[in-house]
N, CA, C and O of each residue as an XYZ file, in Angstrom:
252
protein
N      22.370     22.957    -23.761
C      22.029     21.773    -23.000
C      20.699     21.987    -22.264
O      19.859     21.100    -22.113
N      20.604     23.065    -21.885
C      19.420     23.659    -20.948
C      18.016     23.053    -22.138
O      17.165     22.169    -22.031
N      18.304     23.905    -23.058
C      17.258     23.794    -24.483
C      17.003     22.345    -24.664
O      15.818     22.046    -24.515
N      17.859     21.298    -24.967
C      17.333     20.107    -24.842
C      17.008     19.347    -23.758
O      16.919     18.131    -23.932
N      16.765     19.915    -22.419
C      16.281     19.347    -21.258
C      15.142     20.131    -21.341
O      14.371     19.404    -20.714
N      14.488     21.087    -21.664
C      13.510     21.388    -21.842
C      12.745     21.027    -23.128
O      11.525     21.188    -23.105
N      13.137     20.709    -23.884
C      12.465     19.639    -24.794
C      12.129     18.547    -24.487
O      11.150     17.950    -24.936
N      12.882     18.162    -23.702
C      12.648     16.453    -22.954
C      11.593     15.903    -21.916
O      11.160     14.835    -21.485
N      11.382     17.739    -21.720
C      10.607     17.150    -20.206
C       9.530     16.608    -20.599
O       9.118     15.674    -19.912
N       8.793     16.985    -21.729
C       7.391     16.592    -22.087
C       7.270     14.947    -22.155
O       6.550     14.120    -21.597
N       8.250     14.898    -23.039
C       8.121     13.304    -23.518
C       8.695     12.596    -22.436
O       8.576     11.401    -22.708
N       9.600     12.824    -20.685
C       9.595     12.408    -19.649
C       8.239     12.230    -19.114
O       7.620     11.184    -18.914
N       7.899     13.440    -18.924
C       6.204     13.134    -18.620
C       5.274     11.907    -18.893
O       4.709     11.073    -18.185
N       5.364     12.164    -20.217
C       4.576     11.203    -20.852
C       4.568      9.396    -20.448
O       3.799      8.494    -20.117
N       6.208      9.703    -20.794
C       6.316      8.268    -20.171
C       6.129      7.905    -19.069
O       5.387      6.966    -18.778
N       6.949      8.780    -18.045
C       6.097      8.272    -16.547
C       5.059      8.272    -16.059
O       4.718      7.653    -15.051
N       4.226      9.199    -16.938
C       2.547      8.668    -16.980
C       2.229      7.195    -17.490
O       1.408      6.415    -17.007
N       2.992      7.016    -18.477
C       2.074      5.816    -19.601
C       2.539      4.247    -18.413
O       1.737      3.362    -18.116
N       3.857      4.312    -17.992
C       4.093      3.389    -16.779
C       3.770      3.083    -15.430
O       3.829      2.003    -14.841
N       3.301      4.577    -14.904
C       2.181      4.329    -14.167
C       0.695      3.639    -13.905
O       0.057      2.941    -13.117
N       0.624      4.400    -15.226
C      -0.712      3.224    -15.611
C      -0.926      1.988    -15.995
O      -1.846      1.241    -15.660
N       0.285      1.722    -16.980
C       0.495      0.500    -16.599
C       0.723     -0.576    -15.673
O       0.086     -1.628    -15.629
N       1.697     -0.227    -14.927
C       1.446     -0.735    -13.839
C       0.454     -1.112    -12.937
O       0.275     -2.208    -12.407
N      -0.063     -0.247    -12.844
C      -1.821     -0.049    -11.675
C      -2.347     -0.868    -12.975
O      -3.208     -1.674    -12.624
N      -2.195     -0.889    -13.797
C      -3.239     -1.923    -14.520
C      -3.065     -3.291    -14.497
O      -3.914     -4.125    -14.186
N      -1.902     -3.488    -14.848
C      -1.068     -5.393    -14.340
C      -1.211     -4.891    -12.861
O      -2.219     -4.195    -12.982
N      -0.935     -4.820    -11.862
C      -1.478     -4.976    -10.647
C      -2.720     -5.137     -9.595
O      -2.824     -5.539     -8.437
N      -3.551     -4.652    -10.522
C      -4.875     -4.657    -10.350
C      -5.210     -6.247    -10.177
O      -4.638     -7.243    -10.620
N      -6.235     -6.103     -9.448
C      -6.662     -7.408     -8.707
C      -7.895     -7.820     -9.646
O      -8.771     -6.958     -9.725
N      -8.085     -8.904    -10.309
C      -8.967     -9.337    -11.380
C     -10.179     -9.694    -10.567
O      -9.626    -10.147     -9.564
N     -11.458     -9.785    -10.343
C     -12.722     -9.963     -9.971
C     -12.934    -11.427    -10.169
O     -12.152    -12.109    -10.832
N     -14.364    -12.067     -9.385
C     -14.186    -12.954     -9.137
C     -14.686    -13.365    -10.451
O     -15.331    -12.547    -11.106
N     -14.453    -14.590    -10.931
C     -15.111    -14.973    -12.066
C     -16.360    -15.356    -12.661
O     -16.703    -16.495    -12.346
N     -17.212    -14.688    -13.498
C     -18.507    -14.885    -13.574
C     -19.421    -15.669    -13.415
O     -20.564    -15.290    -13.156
N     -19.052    -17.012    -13.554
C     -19.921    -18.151    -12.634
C     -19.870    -18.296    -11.368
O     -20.673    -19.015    -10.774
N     -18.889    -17.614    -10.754
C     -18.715    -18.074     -9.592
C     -19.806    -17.364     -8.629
O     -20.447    -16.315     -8.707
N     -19.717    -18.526     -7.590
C     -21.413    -17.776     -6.744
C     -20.811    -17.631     -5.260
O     -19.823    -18.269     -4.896
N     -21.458    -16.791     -4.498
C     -21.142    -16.755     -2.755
C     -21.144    -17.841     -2.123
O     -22.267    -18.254     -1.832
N     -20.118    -18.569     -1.744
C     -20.816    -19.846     -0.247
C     -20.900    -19.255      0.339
O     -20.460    -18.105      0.355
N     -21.703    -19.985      1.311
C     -21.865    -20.531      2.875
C     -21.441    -21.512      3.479
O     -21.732    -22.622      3.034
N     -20.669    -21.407      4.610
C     -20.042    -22.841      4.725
C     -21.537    -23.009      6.089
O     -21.961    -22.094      6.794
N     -21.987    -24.363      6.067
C     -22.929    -24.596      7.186
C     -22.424    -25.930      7.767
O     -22.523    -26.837      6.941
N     -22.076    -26.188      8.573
C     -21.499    -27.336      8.954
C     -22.576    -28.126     10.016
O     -22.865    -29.321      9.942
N     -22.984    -27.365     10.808
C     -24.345    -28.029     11.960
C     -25.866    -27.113     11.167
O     -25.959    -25.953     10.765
N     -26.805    -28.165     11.196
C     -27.952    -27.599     11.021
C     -28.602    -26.805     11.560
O     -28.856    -27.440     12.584
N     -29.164    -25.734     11.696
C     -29.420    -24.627     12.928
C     -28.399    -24.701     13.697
O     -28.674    -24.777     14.895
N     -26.872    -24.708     13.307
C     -25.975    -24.089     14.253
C     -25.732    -22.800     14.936
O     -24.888    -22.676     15.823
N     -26.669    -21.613     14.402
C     -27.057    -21.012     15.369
C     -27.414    -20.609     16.574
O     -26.976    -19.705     17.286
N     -28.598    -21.692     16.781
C     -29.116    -21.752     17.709
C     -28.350    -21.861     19.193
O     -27.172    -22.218     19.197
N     -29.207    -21.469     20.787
C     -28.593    -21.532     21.655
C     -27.796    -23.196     21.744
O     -28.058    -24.124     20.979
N     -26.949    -23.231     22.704
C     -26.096    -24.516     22.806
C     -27.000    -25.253     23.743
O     -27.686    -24.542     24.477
N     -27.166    -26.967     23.885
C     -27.590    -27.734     24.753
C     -26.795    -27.654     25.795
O     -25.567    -27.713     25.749
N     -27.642    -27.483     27.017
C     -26.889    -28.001     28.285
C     -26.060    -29.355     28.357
O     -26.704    -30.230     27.778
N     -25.087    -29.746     28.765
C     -24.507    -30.653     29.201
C     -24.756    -31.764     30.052
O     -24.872    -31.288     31.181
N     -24.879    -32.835     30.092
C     -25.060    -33.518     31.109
C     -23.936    -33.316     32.272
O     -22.753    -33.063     32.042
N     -24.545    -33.480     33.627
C     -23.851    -33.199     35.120
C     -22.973    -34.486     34.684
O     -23.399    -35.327     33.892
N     -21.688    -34.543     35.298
C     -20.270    -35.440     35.235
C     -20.218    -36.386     33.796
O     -19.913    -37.574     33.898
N     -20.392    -36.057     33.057
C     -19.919    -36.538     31.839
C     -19.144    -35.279     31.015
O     -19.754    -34.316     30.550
N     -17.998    -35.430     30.946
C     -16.951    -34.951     30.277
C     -16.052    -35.700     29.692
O     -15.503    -36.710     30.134
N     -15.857    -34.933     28.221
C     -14.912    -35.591     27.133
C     -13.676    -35.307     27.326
O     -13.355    -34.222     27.809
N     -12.731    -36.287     26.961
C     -11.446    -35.859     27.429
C     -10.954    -35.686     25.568
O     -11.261    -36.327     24.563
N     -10.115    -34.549     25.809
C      -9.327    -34.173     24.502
C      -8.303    -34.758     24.053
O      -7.277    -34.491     24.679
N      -8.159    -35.680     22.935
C      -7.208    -36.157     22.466
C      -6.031    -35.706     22.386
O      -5.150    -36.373     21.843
């Protein structure tokens, strides 16, 4: 019995190699797709820039 567990181990090996890799391969995260390009989302034009002062007693009330 010993003799055929030592025959076995190799081809154990093997396989839990070959499923490993498989795995990590279907799991692997696919890249973005070749047309696809970087946005930017820009919502205000030079929204960068510093903020305008406020006018003195005019305040918006929040819906």
């Amino acid at each position: 019995m010993a003799i055929v567990a030592f025959l076995l181990l190799p081809v154990v090996t093997m396989l839990l190699y070959g499923m490993d890799r498989t795995e990590d391969w279907l799991a692997r995260a696919s890249g973005p797709p070749r047309h696809a390009r970087a946005r930017r989302l820009r919502l205000i034009h030079g929204g960068a820039g510093p903020a305008a002062p406020r006018a003195p007693g005019r305040e918006t009330e929040a819906a």
